[in-house]
C-alpha positions in Angstrom: -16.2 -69.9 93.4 -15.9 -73.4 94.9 -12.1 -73.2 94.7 -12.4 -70.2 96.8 -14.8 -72.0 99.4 -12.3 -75.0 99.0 -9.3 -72.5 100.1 -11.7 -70.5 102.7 -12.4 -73.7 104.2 -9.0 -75.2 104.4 -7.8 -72.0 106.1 -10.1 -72.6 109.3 -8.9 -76.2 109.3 -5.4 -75.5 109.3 -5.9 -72.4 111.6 -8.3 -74.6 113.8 -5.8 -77.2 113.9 -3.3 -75.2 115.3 -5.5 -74.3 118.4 -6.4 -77.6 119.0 -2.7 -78.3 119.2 -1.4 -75.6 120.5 -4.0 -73.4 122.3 -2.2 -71.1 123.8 -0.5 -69.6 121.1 -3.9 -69.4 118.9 -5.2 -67.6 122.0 -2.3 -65.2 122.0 -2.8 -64.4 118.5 -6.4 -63.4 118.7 -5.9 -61.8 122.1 -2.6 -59.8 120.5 -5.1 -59.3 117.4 -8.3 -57.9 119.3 -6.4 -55.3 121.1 -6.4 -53.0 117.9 -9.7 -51.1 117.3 -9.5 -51.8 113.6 -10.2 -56.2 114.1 -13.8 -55.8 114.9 -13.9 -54.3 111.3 -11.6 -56.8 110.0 -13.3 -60.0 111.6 -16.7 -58.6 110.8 -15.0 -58.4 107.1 -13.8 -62.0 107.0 -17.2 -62.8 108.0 -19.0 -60.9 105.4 -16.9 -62.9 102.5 -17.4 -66.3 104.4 -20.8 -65.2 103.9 -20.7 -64.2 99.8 -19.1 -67.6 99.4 -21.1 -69.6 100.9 -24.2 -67.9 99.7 -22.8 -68.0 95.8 -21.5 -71.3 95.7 -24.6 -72.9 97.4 -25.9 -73.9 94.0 -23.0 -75.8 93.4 -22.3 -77.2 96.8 -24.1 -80.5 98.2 -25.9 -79.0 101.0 -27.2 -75.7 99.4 -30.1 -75.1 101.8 -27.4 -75.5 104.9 -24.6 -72.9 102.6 -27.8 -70.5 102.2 -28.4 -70.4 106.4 -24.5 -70.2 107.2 -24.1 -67.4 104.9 -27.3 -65.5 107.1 -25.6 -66.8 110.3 -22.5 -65.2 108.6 -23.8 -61.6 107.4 -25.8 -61.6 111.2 -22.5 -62.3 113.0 -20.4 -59.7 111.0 -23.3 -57.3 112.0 -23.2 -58.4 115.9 -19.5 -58.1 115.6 -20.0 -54.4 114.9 -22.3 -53.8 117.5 -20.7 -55.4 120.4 -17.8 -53.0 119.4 -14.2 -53.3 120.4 -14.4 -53.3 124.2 -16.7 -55.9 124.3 -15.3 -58.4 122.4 -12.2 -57.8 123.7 -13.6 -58.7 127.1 -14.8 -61.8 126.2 -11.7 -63.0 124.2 -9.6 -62.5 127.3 -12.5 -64.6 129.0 -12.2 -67.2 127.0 -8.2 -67.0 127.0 -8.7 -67.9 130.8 -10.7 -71.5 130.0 -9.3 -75.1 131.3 -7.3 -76.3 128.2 -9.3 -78.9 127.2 -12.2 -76.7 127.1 -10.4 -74.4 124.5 -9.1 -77.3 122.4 -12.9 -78.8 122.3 -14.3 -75.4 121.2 -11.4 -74.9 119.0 -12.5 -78.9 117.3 -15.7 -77.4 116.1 -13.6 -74.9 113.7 -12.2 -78.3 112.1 -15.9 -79.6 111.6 -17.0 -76.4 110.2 -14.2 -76.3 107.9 -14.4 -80.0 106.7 -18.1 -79.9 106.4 -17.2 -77.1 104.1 -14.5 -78.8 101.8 -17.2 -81.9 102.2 -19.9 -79.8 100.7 -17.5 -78.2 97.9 -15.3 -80.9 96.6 -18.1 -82.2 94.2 -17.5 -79.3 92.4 -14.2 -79.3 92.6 -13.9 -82.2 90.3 
């Protein structure tokens, strides 16, 4: 479990990274991505195994309490996800595809935190 958490989290980091350094094309993915019906599913998805993860491994990570409320963030996003439906969150991606540059690469910065907090809170039990 804490190898997948490990891998999980050093997906968003590398993925993150790439928006911080190139914006625009992370952007254009998502906004490419979010025009088919079936993403909201999908991203709700993602979220719903971020949230097994973190809720599973939280025994062996060093912040259990924090895994335990990310994985109910998690499961409460996936379900928000859902109910916003397509249009909606289609809307406010293209929104946010509009934002100052430096906005998007500061908002993009707190997907490397997440996912180094995460490989943080794994890696003793990784070794």
């Amino acid at each position: 479990m804490a190898i997948a958490v490990a891998l999980f989290a050093i997906l968003i980091i590398v993925l993150s990274l790439w928006g911080v350094i190139l914006p625009g094309k992370l952007i254009s993915f998502v906004t490419g991505f979010m025009r088919n019906p079936a993403s909201v599913w999908f991203a709700a998805g993602i979220r719903l195994v971020l949230a097994a993860l973190l809720w599973f491994s939280a025994p062996l990570s060093a912040t259990p309490l924090v895994f335990q409320v990310l994985a109910i963030i998690a499961v409460i996003a996936a379900i928000g996800l859902v109910l916003a439906g397509h249009d909606r969150l289609l809307g406010l991606v293209e929104r946010v595809a509009r934002w100052p540059e430096h906005l998007l690469r500061l908002y993009i910065l707190l997907g490397v935190l997440f996912g180094a907090f995460l490989l943080w809170s794994i890696y003793p039990a990784l070794s």
